[in-house]
Each structure stands twice: as C-alpha cells, then as structure tokens.
MIFILUM-331932 format. One record per atom (N, C-alpha, C): residue in one letter; x negated, y, z negated. Coordinates in steps of 0.2 Angstrom, whole numbers, plus 5000, padded with zeros to 4 digits. Layout:
AXYZ
...
end
This chain:
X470748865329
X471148895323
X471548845320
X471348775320
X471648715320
X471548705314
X471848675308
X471348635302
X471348565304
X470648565301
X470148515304
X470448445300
X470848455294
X471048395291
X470748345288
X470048365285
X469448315285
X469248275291
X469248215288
X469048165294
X469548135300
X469848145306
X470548145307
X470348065311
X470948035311
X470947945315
X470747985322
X470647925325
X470447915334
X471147955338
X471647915337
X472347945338
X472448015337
X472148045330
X472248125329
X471948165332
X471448155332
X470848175337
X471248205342
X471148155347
X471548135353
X472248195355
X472548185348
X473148245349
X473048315348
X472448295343
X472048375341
X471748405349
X471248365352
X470948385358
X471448395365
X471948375364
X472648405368
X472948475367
X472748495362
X473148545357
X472748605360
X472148595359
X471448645357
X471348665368
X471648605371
X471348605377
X471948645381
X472548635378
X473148705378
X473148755377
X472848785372
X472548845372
X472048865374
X471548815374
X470948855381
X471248865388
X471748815391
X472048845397
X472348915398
X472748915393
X473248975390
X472749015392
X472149035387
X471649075387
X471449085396
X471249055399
X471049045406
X471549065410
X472149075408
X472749095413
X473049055417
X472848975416
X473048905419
X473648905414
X474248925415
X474948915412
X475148845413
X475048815419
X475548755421
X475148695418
X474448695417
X473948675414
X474148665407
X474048705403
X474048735396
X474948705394
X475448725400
X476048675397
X475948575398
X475648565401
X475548485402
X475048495396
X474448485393
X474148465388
X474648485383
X474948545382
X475348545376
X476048485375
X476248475382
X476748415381
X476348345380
X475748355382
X475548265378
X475248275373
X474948335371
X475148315365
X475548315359
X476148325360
X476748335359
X476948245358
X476948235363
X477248165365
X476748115360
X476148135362
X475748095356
X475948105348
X475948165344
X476148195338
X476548125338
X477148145342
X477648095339
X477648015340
X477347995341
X476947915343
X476847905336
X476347965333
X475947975327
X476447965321
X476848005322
X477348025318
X477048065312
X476648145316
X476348185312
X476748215310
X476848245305
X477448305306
X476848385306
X476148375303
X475948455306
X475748435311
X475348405312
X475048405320
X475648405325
X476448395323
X476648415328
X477048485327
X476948515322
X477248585319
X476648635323
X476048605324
X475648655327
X475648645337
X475648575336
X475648585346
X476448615347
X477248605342
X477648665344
X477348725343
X477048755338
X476748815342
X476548835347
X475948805350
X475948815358
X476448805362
X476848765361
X477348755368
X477948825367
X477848855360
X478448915359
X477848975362
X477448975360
X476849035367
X477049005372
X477048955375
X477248975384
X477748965385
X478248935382
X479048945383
X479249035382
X478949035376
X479049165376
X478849185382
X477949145383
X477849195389
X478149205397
X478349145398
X478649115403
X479649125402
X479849165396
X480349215395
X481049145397
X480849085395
X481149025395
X481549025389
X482149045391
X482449045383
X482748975382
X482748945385
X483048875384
X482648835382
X481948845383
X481348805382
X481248845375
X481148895373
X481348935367
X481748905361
X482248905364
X482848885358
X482548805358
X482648765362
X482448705362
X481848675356
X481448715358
X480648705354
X480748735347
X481148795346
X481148845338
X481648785332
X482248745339
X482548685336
X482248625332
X481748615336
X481248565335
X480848575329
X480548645327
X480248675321
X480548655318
X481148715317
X481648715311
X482048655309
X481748585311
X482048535311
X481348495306
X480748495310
X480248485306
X480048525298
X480048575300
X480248615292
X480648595288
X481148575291
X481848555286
X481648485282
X481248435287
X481248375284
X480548365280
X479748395282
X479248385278
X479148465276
X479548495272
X479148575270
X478548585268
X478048505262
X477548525259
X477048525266
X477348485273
X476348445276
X476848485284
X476548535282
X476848575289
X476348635288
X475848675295
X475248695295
X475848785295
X475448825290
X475548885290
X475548925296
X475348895303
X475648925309
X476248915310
X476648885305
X477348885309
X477748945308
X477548975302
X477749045299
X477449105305
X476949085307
X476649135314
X477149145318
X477249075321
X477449065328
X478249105325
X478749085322
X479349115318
X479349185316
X478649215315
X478749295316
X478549315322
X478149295326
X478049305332
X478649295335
X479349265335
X479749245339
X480249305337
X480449325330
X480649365327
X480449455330
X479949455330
X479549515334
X479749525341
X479749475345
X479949465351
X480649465353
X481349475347
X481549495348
X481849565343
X481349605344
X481349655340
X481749665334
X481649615329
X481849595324
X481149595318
X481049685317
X480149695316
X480449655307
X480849695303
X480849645295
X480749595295
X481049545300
X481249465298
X480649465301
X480249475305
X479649465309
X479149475301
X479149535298
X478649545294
X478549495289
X479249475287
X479249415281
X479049365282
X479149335288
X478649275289
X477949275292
X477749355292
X476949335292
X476649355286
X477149395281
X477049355272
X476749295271
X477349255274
X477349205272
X476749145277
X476549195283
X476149145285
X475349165280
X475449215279
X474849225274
X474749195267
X475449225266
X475449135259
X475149095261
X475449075263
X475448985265
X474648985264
X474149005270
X473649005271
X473149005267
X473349045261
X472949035255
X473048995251
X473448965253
X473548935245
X473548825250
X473748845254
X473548755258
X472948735258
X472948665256
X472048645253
X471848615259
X472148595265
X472048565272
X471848615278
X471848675276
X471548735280
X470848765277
X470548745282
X469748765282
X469648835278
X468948855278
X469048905274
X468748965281
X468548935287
X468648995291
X469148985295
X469648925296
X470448975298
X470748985294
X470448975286
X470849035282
X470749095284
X470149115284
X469749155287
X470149205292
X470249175298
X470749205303
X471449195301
X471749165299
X472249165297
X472749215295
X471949255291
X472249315286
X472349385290
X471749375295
X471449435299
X472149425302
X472449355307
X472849385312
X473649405308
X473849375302
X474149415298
X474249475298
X473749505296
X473649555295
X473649615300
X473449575308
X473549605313
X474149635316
X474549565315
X475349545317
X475649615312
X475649625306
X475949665301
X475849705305
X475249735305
X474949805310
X475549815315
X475549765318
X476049785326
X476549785326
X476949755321
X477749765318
X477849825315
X477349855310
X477149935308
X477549975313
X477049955318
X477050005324
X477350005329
X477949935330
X478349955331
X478849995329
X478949985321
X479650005318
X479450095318
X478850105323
X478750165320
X478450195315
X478150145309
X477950175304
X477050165307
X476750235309
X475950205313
X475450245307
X475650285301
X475250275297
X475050195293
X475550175291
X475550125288
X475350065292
X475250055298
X475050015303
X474250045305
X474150095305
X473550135305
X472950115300
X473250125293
X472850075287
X472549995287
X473349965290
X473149895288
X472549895296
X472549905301
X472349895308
X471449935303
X471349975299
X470850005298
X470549965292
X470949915288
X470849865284
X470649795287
X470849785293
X470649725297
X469949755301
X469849815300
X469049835305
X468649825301
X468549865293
X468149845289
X468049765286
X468449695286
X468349635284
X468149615286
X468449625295
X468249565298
X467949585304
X467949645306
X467349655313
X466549615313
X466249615308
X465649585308
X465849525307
X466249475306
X466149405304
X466249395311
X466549435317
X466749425325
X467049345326
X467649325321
X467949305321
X468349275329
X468349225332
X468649215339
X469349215340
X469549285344
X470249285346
X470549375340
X469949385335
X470049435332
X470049485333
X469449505335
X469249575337
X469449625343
X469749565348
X469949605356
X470449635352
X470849575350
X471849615348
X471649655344
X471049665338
X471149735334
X471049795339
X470349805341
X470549845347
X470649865351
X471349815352
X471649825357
X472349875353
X472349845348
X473049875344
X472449955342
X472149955339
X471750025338
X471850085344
X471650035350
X471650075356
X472550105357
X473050055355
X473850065357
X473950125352
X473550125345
X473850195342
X473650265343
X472950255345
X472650325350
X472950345354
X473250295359
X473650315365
X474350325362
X474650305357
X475150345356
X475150435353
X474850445349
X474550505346
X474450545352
X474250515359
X473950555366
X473050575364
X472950525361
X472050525360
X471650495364
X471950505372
X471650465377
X470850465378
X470350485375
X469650475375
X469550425371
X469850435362
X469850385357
X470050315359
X470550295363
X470850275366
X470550215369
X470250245374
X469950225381
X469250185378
X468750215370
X468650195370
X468550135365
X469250115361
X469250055360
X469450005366
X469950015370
X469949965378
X469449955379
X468949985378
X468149955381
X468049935378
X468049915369
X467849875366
X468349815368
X468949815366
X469249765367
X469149725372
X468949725378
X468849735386
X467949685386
X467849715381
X466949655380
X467049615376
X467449605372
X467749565367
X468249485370
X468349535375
X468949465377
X468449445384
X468349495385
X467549435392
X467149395388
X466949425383
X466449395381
X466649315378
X467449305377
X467549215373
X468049195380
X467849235385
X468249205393
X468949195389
X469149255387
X469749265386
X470149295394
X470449265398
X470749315403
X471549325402
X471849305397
X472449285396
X472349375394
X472149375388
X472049435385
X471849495389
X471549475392
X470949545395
X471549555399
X471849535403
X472849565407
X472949625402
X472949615397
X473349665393
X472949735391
X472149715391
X471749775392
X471849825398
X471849775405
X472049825413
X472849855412
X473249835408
X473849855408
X473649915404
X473149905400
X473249995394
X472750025398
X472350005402
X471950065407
X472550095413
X472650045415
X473350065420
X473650125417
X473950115411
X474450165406
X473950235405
X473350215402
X473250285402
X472850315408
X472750285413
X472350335420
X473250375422
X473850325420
X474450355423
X474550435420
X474550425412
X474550475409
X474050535410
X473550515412
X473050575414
X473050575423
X473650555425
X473950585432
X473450545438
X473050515433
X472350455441
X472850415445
X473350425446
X473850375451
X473650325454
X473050345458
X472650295463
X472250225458
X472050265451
X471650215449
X472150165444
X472750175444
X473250165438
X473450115444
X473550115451
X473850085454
X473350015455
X472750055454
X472249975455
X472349925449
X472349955442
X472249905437
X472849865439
X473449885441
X474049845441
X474149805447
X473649815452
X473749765458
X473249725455
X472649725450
X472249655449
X472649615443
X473049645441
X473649605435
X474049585438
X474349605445
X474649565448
X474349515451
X473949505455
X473449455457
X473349405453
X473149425448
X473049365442
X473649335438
X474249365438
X474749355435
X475349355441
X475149305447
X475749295451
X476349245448
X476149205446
X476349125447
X477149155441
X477749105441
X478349135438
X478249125430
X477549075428
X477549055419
X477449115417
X477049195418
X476949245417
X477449285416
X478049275412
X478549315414
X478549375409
X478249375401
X478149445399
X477749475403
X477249465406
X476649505409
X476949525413
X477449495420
X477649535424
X478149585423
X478349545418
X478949625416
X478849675414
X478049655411
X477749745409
X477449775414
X477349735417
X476849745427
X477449775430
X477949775430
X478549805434
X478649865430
X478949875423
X479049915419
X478249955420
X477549955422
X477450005421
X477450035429
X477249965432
X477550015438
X478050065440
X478650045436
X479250085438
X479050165434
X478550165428
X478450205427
X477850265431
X477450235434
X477150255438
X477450295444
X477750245448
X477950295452
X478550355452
X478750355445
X479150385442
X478650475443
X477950425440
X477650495439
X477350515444
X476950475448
X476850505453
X477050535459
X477550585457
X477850615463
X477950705458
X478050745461
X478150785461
X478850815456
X479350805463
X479950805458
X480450745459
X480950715455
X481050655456
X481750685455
X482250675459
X483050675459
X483350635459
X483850625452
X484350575454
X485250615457
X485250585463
X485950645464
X486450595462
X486550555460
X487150515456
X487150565449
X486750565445
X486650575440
X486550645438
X486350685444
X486450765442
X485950765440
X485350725439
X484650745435
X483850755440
X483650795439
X483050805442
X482550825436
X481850785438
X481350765434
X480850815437
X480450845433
X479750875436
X479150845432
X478650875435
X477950845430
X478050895425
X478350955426
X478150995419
X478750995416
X479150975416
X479850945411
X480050875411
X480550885408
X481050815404
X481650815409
X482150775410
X482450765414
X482950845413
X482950875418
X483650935419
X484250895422
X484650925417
X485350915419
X485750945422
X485750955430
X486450995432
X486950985432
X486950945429
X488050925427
X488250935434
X488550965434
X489150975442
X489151015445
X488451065445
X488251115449
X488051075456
X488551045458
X488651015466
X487951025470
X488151105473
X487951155477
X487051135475
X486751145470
X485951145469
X485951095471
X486251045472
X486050975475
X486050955481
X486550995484
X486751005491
X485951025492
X485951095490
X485151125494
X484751085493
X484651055487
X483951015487
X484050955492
X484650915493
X484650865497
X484450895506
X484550965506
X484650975513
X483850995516
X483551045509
X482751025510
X482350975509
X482550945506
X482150865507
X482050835512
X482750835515
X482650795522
X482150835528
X482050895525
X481850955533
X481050925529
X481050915524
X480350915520
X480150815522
X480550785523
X480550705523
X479650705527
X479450645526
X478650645531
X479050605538
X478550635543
X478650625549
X478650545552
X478850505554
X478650435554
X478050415559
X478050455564
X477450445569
X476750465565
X476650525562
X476150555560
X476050545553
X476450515548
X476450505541
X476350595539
X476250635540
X476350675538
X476850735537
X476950785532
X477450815531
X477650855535
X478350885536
X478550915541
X478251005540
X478251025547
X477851065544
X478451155546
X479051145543
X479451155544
X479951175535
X480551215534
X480951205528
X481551225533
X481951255531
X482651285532
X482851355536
X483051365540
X483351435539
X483851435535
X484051525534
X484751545528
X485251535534
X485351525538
X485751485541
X485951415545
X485651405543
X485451285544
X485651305535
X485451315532
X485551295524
X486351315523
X486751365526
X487351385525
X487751335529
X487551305534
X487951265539
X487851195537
X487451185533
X487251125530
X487651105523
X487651145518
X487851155514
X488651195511
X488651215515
X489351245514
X489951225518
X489651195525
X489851175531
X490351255536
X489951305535
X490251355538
X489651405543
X489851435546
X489451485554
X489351525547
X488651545549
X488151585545
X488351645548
X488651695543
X488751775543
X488251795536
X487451845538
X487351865535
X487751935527
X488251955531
X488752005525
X489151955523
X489151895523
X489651845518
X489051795516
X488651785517
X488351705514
X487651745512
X487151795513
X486551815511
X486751815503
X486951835501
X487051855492
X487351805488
X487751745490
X487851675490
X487151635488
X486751645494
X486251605495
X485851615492
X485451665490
X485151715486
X485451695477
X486051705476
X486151695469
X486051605469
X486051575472
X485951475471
X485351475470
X484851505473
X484151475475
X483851495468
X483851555467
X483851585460
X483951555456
X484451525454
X484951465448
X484651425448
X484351385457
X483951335458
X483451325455
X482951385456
X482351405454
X482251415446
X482851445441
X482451435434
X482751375432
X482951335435
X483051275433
X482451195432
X482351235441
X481451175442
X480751215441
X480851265441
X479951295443
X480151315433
X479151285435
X478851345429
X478851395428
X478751415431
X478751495432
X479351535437
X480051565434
X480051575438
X480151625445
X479651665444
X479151715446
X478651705451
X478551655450
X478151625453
X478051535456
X478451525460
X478851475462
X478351425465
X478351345463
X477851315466
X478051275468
X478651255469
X479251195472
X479351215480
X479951265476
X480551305481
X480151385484
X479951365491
X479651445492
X480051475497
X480051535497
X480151555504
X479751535511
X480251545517
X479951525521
X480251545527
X479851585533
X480051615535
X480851675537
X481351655537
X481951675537
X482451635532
X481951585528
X482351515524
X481951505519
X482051455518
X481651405511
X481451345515
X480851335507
X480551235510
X480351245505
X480251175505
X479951145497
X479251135499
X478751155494
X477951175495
X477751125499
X477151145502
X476851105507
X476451025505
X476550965504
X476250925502
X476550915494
X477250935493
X477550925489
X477650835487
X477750815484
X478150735485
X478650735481
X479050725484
X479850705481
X480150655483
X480550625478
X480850565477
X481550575475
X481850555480
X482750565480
X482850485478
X483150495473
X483450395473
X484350435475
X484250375478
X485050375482
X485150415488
X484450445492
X484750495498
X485050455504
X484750385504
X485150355511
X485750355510
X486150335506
X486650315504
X487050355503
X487050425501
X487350505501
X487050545508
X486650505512
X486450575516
X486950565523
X487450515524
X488050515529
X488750555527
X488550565519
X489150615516
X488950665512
X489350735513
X489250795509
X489550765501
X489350805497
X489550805491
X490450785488
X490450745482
X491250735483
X491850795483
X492350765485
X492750825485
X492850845477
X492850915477
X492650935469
X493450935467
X493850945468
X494550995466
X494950925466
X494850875466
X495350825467
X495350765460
X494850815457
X494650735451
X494550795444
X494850775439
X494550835434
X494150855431
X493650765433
X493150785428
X492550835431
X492950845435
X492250915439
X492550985438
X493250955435
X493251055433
X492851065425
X492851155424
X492651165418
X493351165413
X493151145408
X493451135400
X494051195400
X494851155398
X495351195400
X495751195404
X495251165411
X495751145417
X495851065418
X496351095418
X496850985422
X497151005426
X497350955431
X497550965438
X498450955435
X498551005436
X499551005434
X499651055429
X499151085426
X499151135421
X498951185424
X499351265425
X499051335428
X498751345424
X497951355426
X497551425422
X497651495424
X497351515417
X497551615419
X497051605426
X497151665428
X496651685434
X496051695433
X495651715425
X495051715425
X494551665427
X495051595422
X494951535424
X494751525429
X495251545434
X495451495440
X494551535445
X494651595443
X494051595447
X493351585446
X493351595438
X492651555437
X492651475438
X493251435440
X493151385441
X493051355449
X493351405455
X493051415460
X492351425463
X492151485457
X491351505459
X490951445457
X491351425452
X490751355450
X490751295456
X491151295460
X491351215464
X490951245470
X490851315471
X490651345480
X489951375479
X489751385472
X489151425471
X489151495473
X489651535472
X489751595474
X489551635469
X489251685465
X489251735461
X489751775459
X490051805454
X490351835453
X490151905454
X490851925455
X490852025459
X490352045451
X490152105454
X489952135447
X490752185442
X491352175445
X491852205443
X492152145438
X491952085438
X492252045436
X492052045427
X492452055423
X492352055416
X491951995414
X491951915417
X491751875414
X491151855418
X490651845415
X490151835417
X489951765417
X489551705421
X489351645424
X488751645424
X488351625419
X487551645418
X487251565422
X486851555427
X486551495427
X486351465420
X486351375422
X486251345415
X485351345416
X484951355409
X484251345411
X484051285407
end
C-alpha cells in the first residue's frame, strides 16, 4: 500500500523493503520483528533524508507503538510526524492523515478522527506519486475508517450506507487488506442490532479473507467477534475456546490492545456465565433475565442471600454442589443472630423471602432461584452464583445500620427525633420486619 514512486535509488528500495517487511511481520503476529524492520528502516529514511519515506515507516512504528498501548513511544513517534509535516507539507505520503485519524479514533476523538480521513482521502486523489491501485485502496480504507468512526459515535445508519458503499466498489476488485476489515465491520453492525445469524455470517467471510493473504494479525480480531457472539447466545464453553486461542497467539506484552479486549471480554463472559451475580458492596444483584437490581439498603435480602450461598458454595472434595439449603432456623440464627421462635421469626422470614423473590425471580410464582426446601430455603439445585466480595464479608455480619445516616430513610438524621411513624418504618427497614396490619403506613417491597 506503498507508493511505488516510479523508479526509486538502490538506497530507497532498501528502506522501502524494510518498510513493506514491517508490515508483513505485523501481519504474521511477529511484533518484535515488525518493530526492528520498522526501526531500520527508520534509521535509513533519515541517512536518506527522505521526508515521505520517512512520514510512512512513522506510520508503522505509530501501529505498534498503539498496539503495544506505549504512549511514550506514541507521543515520541506522532512528534516526529507532526515535525515532518511542519517542514515538507507538499512531499509527505497521504498515510500520514491515516495514521493521525487512527490515533485520533484511538482516543475516542471520532470528529477530529473523521476530518483527517477527509483529508487522507483528499490527499490520495489528488497526489501524482500514488499509484493508481493504492489510490485505489486508499479510498476503500477511508472509507472503511469513516464507517467505523459512524459507528462509534453512534450514528450505524450512516455507518451502515458508507460500509454498504465500500461492498458494492470494491468487493470484487478484492483489494489486499480490504475486504476482511469490511466484513468484519459489517459483521460488528449485525451484532449490534442482535442479528447474530447475519452476523456470524460476515465473520465467516471475514475469517476466509484474512487466511486467505496469511493475515493472522487480523484474523485475532475475527476469534474475538465469534468469542462475543457464542457469549451472547449463552455457548460459554465455545466463547471460552475462541479466547484461550487469542490468548495463545497474543501472549507476548507488544499485544497490548488485543489483550485488553481479551480481558475485557472475559470479564464479560464470566459475568455472563453464572446464573445470578452479587455484588454485596454495591447492593446490586444481576440475573440473566434482568439488568442490575438495586437493593439500596435492604441489608437483610443480602444477609439471606449471603447465608444461602454459602449452604449452596460447591463442595471442595467432590466439586459438586451442596446438596443441602437452610432451615427457617439456621436462616434466623444466621441472619438475625437470634434462637429461632417460630410465633416471632415465621411471618418475618416469610415477608423477606417474598421481597427477596419479586426482586430476582421471573416469575414470582413460580421461583427458579429461591426454592423451598424442606423446613427452609436453597438456591435451585446447579444454580451458579457469583458473590464478588464473600470472602471478605463472610467473617462479618452486615454494617451496623443505625450508627451512620446514610442507611436511614429520607428525613432521619442521627440528633433530629422523628415522629413515631417514622421511627418505625425506619426500624422495619434496618430488621426486615413487616408492618402489623394496624399500622396506617404501609412499606411496599421495592420491585
């Protein structure tokens, strides 16, 4: 994607085939590789005292200084540009405008990102030292770039046309380095819509397009979007596989976008992969059939849930689950820290679970979490759950409520008497008691 320059000296050559042999590494996944060729020929450019042949080998060295999330090696290299543009503006190769909105994009800057692949598109047209088939791609990968800025900022109509404007120009010319990324972006707009069949099969185009020119730099990024969508259709076991071969191939530390997305999608995998997800810091609990629930300060639901978890934890000799929940008195002595009298704690216990229940289950009629269980509760049988932070809370009950304000309700401050209605709905809320049915104000559970 170089210009050829007509005839170039022995010398240019030379810095050209350093150039050209940095990016086939890059392609190949040989990062350490791909940065030596780009430093010599770097080091040659300036022997030359080229200013585009060296405006372009800084392009390669700002792709692996981004990928490799080296911001000193970044700024250092974008210095160098922007120093070179300053001194020859006419005899400097229209990739520098690329590499300047790619770095722009990369820090989520999609306007200033767009304007300069305007401007790498200008250039490209109108420069009489660029061939006419890297005009050629020049235009496509503009075009693509804009696509992907679209759709970051959001706008995937408009990102949708230009991506469907780059299929009808340039699919059949099968341009090197073109057709995978359209695909690939094609495939990222299905999967946003939730068009996981349309989807899956651009990745498969994409996926033969980048084997097919021993693209393996790229092809990461296809396992990454199979990984994403078996997560999103619940395949866990197979979403786990594409990411352990992206790991594999993208160990080394030059890799550093790719393992950030590798971690990032992990974290979201195992997010999903669980049943129901707790955070007890946070008050929040996650299920697969909701959005994060917030129990604010409803203490008590998190007591029971921490108390059945642990009866629920898998066994460590047998890996599997206990085959056990609670009684209504381990639950009372657990959670409330007091001797289980059924004429004081049954109607207690019974209004929590309840509260408990239209909070997590779908149905709550039909409970698929939180079951009965013989004289008690348990969480269904092969349930998975994920408590983040139970080692760390499970040597202590919940905070003292009454000694801090921000766990009373709205109204009460510690030195100001509330009326008594107050005072006792603020009570019921800290102990998880119910209100008498004489009681004029009523405490509806939050749903």
């Amino acid at each position: 994607m170089l210009g050829k320059r007509g005839e170039p000296s022995r010398d240019a050559s030379l810095g050209l085939y350093w150039l050209r042999l940095g990016h086939l590494r890059f392609e190949k996944c040989d990062l350490k590789e791909a940065e030596k060729a780009f430093l010599d020929a770097w080091e040659h450019s300036r022997s030359l005292s080229d200013p585009r042949l060296g405006a372009e080998v800084l392009v390669g060295l700002l792709r692996f200084a981004g990928e490799a999330l080296d911001l000193a090696a970044t700024q250092k290299w974008e210095s160098s540009l922007d120093h070179l543009i300053e001194e020859h503006p006419r005899n400097i190769s229209p990739l520098v405008w690329y590499a300047k909105g790619a770095l722009a994009i990369h820090s989520e800057k999609w306007l200033l990102g767009q304007r300069f692949f305007h401007k790498f598109l200008k250039t490209a047209r109108i420069d009489p030292e660029v061939t006419d088939e890297d005009r050629c791609v020049y235009e496509a990968r503009a075009i693509l770039m804009l696509a992907n800025a679209q759709a970051k900022r959001g706008a995937r109509r408009r990102s949708f046309f230009l991506l469907n404007t780059a299929l009808s120009r340039f699919e059949k010319i099968n341009l090197k380095g073109i057709n995978g990324v359209l695909y690939l972006l094609l495939g990222q707009h299905h999967e946003a819509l939730q068009q996981f069949p349309e989807a899956m099969e651009w990745y498969k185009k994409a996926h033969g397009a980048f084997l097919g020119e021993h693209n393996w730099y790229h092809h990461l990024y296809v396992l990454l979007a199979y990984a994403r969508l078996a997560r999103l259709q619940q395949n866990y076991g197979r979403a786990n596989f594409y990411l352990d071969l992206i790991d594999k191939a993208a160990s080394s530390a030059e890799f550093g976008v790719m393992r950030t997305e590798l971690l990032r999608e992990r974290k979201r995998l195992d997010e999903s992969a669980v049943d129901l997800l707790v955070d007890g810091q946070k008050g929040i609990v996650r299920t697969r059939e909701t959005g994060p629930i917030n129990l604010r300060k409803q203490y008590v639901l998190l007591d029971i849930l921490r108390a059945l978890t642990k009866a629920h934890r898998k066994d460590d000799a047998s890996g599997q689950d206990t085959p056990r929940g609670l009684s209504k008195g381990e639950i009372i002595e657990q959670v409330w820290k007091e001797n289980y009298r059924p004429e004081a704690h049954d109607n207690k216990l019974y209004y929590n679970i309840n509260r408990l229940r239209k909070l997590i289950e779908p149905n709550f009629r039909q409970p698929k979490y939180l079951l009965n269980w013989k004289e008690g509760y348990r969480l269904a049988p092969g349930l998975k759950i994920q408590w983040l932070g139970l080692e760390r809370m499970a040597s202590s009950s919940a905070p003292k409520r009454t000694q801090t304000n921000e766990v009373l309700p709205k109204g009460l401050t510690l030195g100001i008497k509330a009326n008594p209605v107050q005072e006792t709905v603020a009570q019921n809320m800290r102990t998880g008691t119910p209100l008498q049915k004489s009681n004029p104000t009523r405490l509806e559970p939050s749903e």
